[in-house]
C-alpha positions in Angstrom: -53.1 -4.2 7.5 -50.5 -5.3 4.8 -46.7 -5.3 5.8 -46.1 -2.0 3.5 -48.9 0.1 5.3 -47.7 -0.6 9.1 -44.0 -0.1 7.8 -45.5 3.3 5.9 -47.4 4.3 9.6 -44.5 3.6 11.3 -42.3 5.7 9.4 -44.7 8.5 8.7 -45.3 8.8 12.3 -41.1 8.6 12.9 -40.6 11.2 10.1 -39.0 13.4 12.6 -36.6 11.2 14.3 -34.5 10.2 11.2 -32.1 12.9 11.2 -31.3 12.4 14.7 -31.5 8.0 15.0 -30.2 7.9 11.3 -26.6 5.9 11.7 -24.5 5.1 8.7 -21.7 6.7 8.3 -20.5 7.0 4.8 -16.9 5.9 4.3 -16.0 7.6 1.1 -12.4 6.7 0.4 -13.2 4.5 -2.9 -15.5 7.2 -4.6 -14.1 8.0 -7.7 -14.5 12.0 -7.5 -13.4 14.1 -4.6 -16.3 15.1 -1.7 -16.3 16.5 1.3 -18.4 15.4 3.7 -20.8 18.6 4.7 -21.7 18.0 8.1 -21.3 15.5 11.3 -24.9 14.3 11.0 -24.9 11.1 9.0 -28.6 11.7 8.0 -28.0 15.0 6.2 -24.4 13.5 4.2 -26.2 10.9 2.8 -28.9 13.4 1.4 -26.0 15.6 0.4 -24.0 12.5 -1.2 -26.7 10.9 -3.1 -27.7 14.4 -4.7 -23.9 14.9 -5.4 -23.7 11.2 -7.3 -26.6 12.1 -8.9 -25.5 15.7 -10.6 -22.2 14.2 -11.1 -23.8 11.3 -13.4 -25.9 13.6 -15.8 -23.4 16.0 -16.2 -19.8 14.1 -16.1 -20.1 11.2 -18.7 -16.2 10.1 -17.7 -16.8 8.9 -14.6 -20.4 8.1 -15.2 -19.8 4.3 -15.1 -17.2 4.4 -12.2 -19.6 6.3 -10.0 -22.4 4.1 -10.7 -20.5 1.1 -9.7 -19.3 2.9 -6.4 -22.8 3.8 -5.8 -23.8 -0.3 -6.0 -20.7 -1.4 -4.9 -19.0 0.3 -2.0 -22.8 2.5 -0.7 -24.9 -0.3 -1.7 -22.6 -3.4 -0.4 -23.1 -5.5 -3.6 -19.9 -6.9 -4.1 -19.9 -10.4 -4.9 -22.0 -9.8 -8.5 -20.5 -10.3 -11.5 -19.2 -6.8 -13.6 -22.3 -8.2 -16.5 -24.7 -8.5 -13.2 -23.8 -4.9 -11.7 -23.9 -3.8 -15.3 -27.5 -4.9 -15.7 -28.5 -3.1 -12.5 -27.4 -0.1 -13.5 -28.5 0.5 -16.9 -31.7 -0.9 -16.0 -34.3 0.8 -14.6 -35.9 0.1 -10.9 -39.5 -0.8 -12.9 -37.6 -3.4 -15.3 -35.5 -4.7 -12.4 -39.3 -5.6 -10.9 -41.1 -6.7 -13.5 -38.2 -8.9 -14.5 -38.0 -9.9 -10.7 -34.5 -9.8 -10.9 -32.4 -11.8 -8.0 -29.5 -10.7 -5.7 -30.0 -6.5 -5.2 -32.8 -5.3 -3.4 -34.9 -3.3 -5.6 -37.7 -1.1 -3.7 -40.9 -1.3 -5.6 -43.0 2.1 -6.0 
């Protein structure tokens, strides 16, 4: 069994323990547009977050940019890459960030 299959077992058969063991609470003090957090369950703001960055960046061009870079940034952690590094991450998609095998960012293949 390859690595990817027993991770995908394991997780299939923990599907329902996520939202209860998940444990990364979002700090939210840099993001460049005002949000509430929803909820006290970590799980269910970072669903509600992502979805939030993700209307916000087809539909508010200003801040389209600043967002992005909060989203690798401050969610993500990458902070030591250059502004022309983060750049390329962004406006790349994740199948050109693989098939380039692009260094320094995890990129999760499909």
């Amino acid at each position: 069994m390859s690595l990817q299959e027993c991770l995908n077992d394991y997780f299939v058969s923990h599907v329902n323990e996520i939202k209860s063991k998940y444990d990364w609470n979002l700090n939210v003090k840099n993001l460049p547009l005002p949000y509430e957090k929803k909820s006290s369950n970590h799980y269910e703001n970072s669903l509600d977050l992502r979805g939030f960055i993700h209307r916000e960046i087809k539909s508010n061009s200003n801040e389209s940019r600043a967002l992005q870079f909060w989203y690798v940034r401050d969610w993500g952690g990458v902070k030591r890459n250059t502004e022309a590094t983060l750049d390329n991450y962004i406006y790349s998609s994740s199948a050109d960030l693989i098939a380039r095998k692009e260094k320094g960012i995890a990129v999760s293949a499909p």
